[in-house]
C-alpha positions as CSV (number, residue, x, y, z in Angstrom):
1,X,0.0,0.0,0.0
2,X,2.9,1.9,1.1
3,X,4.4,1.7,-2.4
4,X,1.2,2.2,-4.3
5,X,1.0,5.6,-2.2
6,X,5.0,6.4,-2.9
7,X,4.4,5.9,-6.5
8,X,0.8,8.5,-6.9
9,X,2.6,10.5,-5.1
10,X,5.9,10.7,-7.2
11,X,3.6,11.1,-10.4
12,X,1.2,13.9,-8.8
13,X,3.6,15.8,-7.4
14,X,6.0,15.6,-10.9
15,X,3.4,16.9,-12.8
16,X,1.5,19.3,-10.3
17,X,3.9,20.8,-8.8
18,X,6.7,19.6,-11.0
19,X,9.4,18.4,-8.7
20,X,10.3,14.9,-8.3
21,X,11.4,14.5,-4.6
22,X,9.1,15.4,-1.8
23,X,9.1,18.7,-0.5
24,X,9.2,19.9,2.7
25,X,6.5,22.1,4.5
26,X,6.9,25.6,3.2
27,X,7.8,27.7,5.8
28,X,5.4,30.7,3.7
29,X,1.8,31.0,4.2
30,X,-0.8,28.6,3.2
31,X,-2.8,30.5,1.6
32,X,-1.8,31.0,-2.2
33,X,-1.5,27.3,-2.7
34,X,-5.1,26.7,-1.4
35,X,-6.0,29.9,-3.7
36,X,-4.2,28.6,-6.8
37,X,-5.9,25.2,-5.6
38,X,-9.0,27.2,-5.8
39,X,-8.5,28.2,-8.9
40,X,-7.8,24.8,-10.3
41,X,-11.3,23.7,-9.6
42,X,-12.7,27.0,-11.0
43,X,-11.0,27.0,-14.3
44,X,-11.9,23.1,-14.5
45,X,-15.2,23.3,-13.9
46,X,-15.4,26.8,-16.6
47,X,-13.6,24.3,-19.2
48,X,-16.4,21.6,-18.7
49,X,-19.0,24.7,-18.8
50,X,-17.5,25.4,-22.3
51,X,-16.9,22.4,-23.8
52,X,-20.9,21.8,-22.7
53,X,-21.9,24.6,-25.0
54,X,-19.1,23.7,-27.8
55,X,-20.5,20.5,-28.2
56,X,-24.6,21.6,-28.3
57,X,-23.8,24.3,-30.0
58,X,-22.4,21.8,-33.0
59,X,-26.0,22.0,-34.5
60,X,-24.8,25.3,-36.0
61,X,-21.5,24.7,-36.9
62,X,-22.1,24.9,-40.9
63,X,-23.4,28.6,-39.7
64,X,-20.5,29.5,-38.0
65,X,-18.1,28.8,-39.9
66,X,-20.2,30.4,-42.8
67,X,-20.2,33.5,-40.8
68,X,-16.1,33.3,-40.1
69,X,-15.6,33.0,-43.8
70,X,-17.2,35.8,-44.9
71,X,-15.6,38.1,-42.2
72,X,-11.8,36.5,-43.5
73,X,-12.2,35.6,-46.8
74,X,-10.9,31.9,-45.5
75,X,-12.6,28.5,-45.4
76,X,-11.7,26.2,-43.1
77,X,-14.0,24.3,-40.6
78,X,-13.3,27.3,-37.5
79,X,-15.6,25.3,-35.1
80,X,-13.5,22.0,-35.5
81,X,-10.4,24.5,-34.7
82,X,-12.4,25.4,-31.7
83,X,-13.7,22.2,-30.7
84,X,-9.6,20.5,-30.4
85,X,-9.0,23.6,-28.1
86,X,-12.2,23.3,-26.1
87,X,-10.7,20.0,-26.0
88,X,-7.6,20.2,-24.9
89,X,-8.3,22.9,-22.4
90,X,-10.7,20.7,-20.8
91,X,-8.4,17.5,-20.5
92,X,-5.7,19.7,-19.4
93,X,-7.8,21.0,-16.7
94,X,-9.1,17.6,-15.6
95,X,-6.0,15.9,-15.2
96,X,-4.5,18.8,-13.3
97,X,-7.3,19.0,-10.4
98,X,-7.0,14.9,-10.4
99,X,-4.0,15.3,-9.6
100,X,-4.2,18.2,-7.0
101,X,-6.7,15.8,-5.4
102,X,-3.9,13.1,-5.6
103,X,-1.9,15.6,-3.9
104,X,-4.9,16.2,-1.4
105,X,-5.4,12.7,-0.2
106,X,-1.8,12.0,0.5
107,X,-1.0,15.3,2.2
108,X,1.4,16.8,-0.4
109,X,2.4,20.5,-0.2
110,X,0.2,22.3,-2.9
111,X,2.4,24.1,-4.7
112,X,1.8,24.8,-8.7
113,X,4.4,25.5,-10.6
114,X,4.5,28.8,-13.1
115,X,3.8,27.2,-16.3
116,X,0.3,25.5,-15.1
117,X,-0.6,28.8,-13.4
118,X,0.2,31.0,-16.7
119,X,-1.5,28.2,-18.6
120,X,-4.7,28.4,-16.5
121,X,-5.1,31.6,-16.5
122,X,-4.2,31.2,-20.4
123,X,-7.4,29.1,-20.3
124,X,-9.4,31.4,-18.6
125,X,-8.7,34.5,-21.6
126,X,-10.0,31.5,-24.4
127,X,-13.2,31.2,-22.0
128,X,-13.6,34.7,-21.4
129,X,-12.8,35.3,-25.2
130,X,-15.9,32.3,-26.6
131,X,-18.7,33.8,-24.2
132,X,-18.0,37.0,-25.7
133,X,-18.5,35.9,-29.2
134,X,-21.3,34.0,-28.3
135,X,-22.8,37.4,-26.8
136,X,-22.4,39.4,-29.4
137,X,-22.1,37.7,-32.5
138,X,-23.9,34.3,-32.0
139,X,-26.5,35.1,-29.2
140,X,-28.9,32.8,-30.2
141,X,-26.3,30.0,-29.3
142,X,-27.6,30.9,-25.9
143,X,-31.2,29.4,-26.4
144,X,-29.7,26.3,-28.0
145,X,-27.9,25.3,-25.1
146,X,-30.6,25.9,-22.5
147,X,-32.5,24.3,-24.8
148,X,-30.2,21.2,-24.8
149,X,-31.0,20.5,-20.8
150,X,-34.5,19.6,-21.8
151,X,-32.6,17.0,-23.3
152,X,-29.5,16.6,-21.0
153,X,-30.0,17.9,-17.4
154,X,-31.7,14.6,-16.2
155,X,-28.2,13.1,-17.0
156,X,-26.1,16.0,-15.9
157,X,-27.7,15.9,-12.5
158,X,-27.0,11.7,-12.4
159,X,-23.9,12.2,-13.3
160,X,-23.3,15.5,-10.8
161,X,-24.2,13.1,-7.8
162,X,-21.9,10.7,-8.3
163,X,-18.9,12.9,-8.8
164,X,-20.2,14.9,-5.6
165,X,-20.0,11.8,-3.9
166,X,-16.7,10.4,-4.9
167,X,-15.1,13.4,-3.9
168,X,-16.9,13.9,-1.0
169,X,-14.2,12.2,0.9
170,X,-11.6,14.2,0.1
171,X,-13.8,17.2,1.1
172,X,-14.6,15.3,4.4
173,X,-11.2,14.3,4.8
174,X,-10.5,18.3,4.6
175,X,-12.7,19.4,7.1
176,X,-11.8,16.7,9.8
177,X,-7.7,17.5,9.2
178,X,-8.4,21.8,8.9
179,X,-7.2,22.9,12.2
180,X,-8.8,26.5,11.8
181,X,-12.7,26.5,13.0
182,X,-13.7,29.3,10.5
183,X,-12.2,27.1,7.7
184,X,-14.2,24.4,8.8
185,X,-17.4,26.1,9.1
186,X,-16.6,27.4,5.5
187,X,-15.7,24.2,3.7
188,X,-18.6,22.2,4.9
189,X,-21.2,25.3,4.7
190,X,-20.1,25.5,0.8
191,X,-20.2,21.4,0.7
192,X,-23.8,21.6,2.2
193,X,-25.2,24.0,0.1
194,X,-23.6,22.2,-3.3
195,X,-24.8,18.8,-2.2
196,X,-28.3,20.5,-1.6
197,X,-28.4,22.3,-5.1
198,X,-27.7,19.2,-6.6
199,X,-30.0,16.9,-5.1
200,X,-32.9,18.9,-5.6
201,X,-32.0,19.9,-9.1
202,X,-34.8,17.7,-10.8
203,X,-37.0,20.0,-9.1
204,X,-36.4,22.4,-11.7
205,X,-36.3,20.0,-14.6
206,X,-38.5,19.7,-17.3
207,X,-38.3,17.5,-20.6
208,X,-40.6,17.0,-23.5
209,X,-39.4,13.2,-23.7
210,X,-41.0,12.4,-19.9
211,X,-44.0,11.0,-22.0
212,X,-45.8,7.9,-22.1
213,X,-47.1,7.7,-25.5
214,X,-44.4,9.2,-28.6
215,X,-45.4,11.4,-31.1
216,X,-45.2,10.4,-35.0
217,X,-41.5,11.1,-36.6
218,X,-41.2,14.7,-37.9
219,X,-40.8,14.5,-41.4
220,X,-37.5,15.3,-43.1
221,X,-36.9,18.6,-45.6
222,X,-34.0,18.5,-46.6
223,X,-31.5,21.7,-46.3
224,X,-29.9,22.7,-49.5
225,X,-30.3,19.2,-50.4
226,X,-28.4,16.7,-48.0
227,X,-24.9,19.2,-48.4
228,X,-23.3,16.2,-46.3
229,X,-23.5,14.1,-49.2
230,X,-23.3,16.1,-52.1
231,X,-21.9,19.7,-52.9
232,X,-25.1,22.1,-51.5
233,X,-27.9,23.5,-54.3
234,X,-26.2,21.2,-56.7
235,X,-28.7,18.2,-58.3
236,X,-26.5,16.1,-57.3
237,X,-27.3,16.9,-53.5
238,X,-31.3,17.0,-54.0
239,X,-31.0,13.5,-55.8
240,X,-29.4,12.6,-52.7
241,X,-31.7,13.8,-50.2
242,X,-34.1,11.6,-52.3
243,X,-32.4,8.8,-51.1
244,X,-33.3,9.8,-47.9
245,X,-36.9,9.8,-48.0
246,X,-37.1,13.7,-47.4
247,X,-40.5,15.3,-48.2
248,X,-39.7,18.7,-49.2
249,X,-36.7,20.3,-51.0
250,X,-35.3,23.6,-49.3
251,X,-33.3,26.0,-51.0
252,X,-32.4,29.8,-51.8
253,X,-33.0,31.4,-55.0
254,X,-31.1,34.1,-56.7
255,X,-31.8,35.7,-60.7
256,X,-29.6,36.3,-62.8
257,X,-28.6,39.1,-65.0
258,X,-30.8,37.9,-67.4
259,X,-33.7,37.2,-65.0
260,X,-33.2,33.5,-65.0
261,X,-33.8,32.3,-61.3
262,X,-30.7,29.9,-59.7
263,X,-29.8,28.3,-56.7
264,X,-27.4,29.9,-54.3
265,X,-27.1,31.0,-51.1
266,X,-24.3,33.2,-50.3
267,X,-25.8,36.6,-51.4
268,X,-25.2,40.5,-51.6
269,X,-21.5,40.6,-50.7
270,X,-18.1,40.9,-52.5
271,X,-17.2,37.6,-52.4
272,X,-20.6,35.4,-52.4
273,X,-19.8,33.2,-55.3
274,X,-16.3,32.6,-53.3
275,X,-16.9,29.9,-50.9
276,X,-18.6,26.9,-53.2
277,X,-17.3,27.7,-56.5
278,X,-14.8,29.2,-58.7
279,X,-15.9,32.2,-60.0
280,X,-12.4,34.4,-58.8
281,X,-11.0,32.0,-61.5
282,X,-13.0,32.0,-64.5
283,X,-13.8,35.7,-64.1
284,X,-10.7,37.3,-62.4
285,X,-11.4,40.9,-63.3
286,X,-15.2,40.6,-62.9
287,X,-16.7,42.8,-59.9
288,X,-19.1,40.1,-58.4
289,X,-21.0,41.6,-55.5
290,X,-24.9,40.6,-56.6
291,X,-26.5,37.7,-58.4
292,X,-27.3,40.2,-61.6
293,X,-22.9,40.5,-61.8
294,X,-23.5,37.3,-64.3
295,X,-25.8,36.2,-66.8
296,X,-27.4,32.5,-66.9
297,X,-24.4,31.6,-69.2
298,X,-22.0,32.3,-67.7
299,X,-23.0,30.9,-63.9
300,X,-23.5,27.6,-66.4
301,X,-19.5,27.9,-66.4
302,X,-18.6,28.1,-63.0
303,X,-17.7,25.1,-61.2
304,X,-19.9,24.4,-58.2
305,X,-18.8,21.3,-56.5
306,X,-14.6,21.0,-56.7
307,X,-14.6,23.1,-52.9
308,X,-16.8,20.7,-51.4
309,X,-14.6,18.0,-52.0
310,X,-11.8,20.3,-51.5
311,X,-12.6,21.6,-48.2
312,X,-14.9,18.8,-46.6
313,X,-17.2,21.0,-44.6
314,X,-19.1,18.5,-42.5
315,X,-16.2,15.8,-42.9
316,X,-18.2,13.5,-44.6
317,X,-16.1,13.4,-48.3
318,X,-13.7,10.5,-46.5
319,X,-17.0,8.7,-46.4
320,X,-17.7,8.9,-50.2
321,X,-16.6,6.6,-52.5
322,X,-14.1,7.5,-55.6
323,X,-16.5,7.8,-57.9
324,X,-19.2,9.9,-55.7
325,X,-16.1,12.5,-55.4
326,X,-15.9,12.2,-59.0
327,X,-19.5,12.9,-59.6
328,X,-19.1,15.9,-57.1
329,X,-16.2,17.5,-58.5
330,X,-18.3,18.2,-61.4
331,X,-21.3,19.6,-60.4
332,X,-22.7,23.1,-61.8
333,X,-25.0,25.6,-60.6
334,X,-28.4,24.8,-61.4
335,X,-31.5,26.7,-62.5
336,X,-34.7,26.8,-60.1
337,X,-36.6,24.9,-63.6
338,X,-34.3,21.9,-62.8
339,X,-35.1,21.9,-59.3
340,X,-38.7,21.9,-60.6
341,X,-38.5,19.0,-62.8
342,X,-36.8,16.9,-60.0
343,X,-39.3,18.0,-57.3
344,X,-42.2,17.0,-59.9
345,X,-40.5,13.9,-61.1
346,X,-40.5,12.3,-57.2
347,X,-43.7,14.2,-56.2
348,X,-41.4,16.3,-53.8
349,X,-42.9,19.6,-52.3
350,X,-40.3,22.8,-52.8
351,X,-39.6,25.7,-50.0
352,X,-37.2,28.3,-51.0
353,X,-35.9,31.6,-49.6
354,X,-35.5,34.7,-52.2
355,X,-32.4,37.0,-52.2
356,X,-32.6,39.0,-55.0
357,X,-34.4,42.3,-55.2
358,X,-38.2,42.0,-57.0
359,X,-37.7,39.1,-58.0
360,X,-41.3,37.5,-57.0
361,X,-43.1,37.7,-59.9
362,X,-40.4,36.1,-62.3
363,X,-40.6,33.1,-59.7
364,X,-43.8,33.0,-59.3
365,X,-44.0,32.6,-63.4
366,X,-41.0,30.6,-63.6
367,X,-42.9,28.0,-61.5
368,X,-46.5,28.4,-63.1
369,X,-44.4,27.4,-66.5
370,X,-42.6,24.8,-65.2
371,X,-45.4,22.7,-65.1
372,X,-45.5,21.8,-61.5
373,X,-47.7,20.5,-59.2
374,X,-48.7,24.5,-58.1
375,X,-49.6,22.1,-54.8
376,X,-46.0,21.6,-54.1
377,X,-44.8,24.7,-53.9
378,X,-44.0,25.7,-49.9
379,X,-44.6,29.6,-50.1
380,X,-42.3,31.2,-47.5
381,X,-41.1,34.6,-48.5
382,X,-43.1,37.0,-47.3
383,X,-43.4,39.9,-49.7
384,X,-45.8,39.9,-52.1
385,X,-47.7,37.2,-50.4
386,X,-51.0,39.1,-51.4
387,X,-49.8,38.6,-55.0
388,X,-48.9,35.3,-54.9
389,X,-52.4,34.4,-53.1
390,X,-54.1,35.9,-56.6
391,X,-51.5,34.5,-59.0
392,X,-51.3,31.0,-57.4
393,X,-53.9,30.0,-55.2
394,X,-52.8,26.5,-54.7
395,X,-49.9,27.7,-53.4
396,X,-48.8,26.8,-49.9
397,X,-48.4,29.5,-47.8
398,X,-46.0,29.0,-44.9
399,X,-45.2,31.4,-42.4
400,X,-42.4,32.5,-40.1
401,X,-44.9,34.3,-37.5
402,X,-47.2,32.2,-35.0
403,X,-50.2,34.9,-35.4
404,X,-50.4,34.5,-39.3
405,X,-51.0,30.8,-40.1
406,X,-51.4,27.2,-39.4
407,X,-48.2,26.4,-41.2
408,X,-45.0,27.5,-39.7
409,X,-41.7,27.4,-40.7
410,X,-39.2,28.5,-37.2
411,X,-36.0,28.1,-35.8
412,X,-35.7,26.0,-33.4
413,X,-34.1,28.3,-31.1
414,X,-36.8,30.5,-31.4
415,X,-40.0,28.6,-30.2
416,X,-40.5,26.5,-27.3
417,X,-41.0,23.0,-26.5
418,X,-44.1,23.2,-24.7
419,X,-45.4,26.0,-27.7
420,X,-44.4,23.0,-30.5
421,X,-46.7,20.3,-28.5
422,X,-49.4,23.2,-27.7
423,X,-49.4,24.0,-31.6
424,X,-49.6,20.9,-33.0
425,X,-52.2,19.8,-30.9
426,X,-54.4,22.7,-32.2
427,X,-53.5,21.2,-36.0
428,X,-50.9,23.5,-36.8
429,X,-48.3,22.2,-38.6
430,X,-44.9,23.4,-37.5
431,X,-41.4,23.1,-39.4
432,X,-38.0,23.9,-37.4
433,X,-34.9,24.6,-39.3
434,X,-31.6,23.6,-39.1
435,X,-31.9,20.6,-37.2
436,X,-28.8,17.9,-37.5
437,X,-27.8,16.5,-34.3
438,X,-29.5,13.8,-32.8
439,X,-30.1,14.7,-29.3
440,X,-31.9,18.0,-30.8
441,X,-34.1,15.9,-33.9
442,X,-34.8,13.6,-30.4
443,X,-36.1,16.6,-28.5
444,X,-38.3,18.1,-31.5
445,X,-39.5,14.6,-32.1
446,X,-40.9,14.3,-28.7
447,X,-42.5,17.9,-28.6
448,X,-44.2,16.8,-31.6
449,X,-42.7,19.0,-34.4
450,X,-44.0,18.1,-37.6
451,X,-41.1,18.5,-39.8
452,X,-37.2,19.5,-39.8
453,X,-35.4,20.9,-42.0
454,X,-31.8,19.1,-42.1
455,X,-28.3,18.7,-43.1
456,X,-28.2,15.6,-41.9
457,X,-31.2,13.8,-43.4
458,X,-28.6,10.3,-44.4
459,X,-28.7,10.4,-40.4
460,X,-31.5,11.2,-39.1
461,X,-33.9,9.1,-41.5
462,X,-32.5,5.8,-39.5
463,X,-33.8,7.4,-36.5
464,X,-36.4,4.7,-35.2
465,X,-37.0,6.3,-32.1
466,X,-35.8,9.1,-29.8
467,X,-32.6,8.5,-28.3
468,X,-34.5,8.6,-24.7
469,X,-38.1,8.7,-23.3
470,X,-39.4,7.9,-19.9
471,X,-42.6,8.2,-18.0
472,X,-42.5,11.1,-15.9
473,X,-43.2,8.8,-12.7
474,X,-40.3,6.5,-13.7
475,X,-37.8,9.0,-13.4
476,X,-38.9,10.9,-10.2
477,X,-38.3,7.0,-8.4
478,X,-35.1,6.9,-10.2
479,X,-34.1,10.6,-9.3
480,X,-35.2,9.6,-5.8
481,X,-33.2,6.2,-5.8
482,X,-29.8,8.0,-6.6
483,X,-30.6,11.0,-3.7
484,X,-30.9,8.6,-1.5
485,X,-28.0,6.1,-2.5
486,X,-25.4,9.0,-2.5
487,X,-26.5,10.2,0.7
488,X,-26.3,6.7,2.2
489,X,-22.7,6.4,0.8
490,X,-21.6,9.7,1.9
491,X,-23.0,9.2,5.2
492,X,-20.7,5.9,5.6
493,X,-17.5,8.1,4.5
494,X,-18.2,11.1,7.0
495,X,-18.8,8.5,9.8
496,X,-15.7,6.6,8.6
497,X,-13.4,9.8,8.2
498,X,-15.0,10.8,11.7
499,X,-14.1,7.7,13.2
500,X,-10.5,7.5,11.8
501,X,-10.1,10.8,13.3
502,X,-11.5,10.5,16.8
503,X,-11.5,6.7,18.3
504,X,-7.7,6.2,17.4
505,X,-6.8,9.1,19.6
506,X,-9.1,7.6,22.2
507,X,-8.3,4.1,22.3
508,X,-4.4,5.1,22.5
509,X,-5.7,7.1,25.3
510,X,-7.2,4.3,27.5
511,X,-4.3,2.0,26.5
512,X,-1.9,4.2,28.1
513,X,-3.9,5.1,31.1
514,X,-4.2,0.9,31.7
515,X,-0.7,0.5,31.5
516,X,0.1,3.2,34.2
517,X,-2.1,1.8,36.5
């Protein structure tokens, strides 16, 4: 045991405090190794905090990184750069409280070298610096993550209560071997209080998957296409959303200079044609700031698939097989007509955003001409809606306000659970856009959403059921079985740690009265 002790405490103290031989008690104060300790567990628990909301926040990543790139004129994936820090911050932080605990439970001087302190505080700046541009760029990142404990916080709080109860031995152990009343008092007030919070957290839960009887699947739309798959707004990427069983196409819809609607969605800025295809090469010299820089022709010459194989967004293309990056490499830009055919061709509704000034009418006509089922056609811009009610009356109007309609098409951020299930019970049929990750399509599904719109349809079509549901009753035993297990447990290790510290003392006590008598 002896040696097992020798050795953790050789490796905590090389590479907590970073010295190989034991130290001796410092003869300075105390108190700056208990507040760098301190700071350990509040940098630890920030980097867990962050890499909570890095890995929710995930849903959006294609939007991020979409905004980055038009701010710096550079595509990479940015939220993967993020995501290996958020990473690496976190582990760091973990290993270096485990092993201040290490250094806890064997009585070890507390003393953190330079280099963890600069890198701690290091880690604090790349905290400090993500919440900001959360707050002020992304804000509605915010939503999405306290969103993500209607999925998440009954698993949180499990998991909470058994790490408060592993290390609620070292926090006994603390109190019973502080020598300083006022320390005591503060350590187990602080304990007390945490343990409480914790406990009772469920109190405060709510979830939209404590059901009994599941909703049907929300259908799938799918998002550009299935840009996972396929190079996004290309035919290629519809026919593969096809595959997936999706019920609606979604897309964006520019015209040209010559008043011939295409798909695109990067608009209105100096470098929208930039990011998924090569337009800087074919026309150099070209100013091309609006969709009306280029007639039909010549977007027919621009390559619109070589980046996505190029730059794997979503980091799917290793996936693909030789030929499928074949196909993609040479994929074009294609007219809202072709869309049209393909929709009619598979009896496939069609929902589109417009980005181009005026440019209702000519779509409205280009669709009317098509030959299209008018029935198909998911009506979401808003202008000219008074218009389009007299010029195509089998249109499908959909909305993006609750007061307007019975068919809406949200963000997910932007409505809640318990409005989705209050909605669709009152026959309202409501759409949430972008939805990729599981956990969220799991959430939705159990709300009773009747639709998403996706990136990620090739996933979420396997999707037999939610990835958790339980009957409200269920998990309030459950919640109430793990309360009272931890409290059991860490009533044995207070009344072991008290005994250890007490009846030793006292049985030496009597032993050596006995012998002097």
């Amino acid at each position: 045991m002896s040696n097992c002790k020798s050795f953790w405490g050789v490796c905590s103290r090389t590479l907590y405090s970073c010295y190989w031989k034991k130290q001796k008690e410092p003869n300075e104060s105390k108190q700056k190794p208990c507040l760098w300790f301190s700071i350990v567990i509040l940098v630890t628990v920030l980097a867990l905090i962050w890499m909570y909301i890095c890995l929710v926040s995930s849903n959006d990543q294609d939007d991020v990184n979409w905004k980055l790139f038009t701010a710096l004129h550079l595509w990479i994936n940015w939220f993967m750069v993020l995501i290996i820090l958020s990473a690496l911050l976190t582990a760091y932080c973990v290993f270096l409280l485990l092993f201040a605990l290490i250094q806890v439970f064997l009585k070890e001087p507390l003393n953190l070298h330079c280099t963890h302190k600069i890198l701690l505080l290091g880690g604090i700046v790349l905290i400090a610096a993500g919440v900001t541009g959360i707050s002020v760029v992304w804000k509605e990142d915010w939503l999405t993550v306290l969103l993500s404990l209607e999925a998440t916080a009954p698993f949180l709080q499990f998991g909470a209560v058994g790490a408060l109860t592993l290390l609620s031995k070292v926090v006994f152990q603390a109190i019973f071997t502080t020598h300083q009343k006022f320390s005591r008092c503060i350590i187990g007030t602080a304990f007390a209080l945490v343990t409480l919070l914790i406990l009772l957290w469920p109190l405060c839960i709510w979830s939209p998957c404590f059901i009994d009887k599941l909703p049907p699947k929300p259908e799938l739309i799918g998002h550009r296409g299935a840009p996972m798959l396929a190079p996004e707004n290309t035919i290629m990427s519809f026919n593969r959303s096809v595959s997936c069983g999706v019920k609606a196409f979604e897309t964006d819809v520019q015209l040209s200079e010559d008043n011939v609607p295409f798909l695109m969605h990067d608009h209105n800025n100096s470098n929208f044609l930039e990011r998924t295809t090569n337009a800087k090469e074919i026309f150099p010299n070209k100013v091309l700031n609006a969709s009306a820089s280029l007639t039909w022709a010549e977007y027919q010459r621009l390559n619109a698939g070589e980046w996505f194989v190029k730059t794997d967004p979503f980091r799917t293309v290793s996936q693909l097989s030789e030929s499928v990056k074949a196909l993609a490499r040479n994929q074009t830009i294609p007219s809202l007509r072709q869309l049209l055919q393909l929709a009619q061709e598979h009896n496939i509704s069609v929902m589109f955003d417009l980005y181009s000034p005026d440019q209702e009418h000519k779509t409205v006509e280009t669709i009317l001409d098509s030959g299209i089922d008018p029935s198909l056609v998911l009506w979401l811009p808003s202008a000219e809606r008074d218009y389009v009610r007299k010029r195509a009356p089998q249109f499908i109007q959909v909305y993006d306000n609750i007061a307007e309609g019975n068919r809406l098409n949200l963000k997910y951020s932007k409505i809640s659970t318990k409005k989705i299930r209050e909605l669709t019970k009152n026959n309202t049929r409501v759409n949430l856009w972008t939805v990729n990750e599981r956990w969220l399509f799991s959430l939705l599904w159990c709300a009773g959403a009747s639709s998403v719109t996706t990136n990620s349809c090739h996933t979420l079509k396997d999707m037999e059921q939610p990835d958790w549901t339980i009957p409200l009753k269920l998990y309030k035993i459950i919640w109430l079985c793990v309360d009272i297990g931890s409290i059991l447990i860490m009533a044995v290790l207070f009344a072991y740690q008290w005994r250890k510290d007490n009846f030793p003392r006292s049985g030496l006590t009597t032993i050596r009265r006995s012998s002097l008598g």
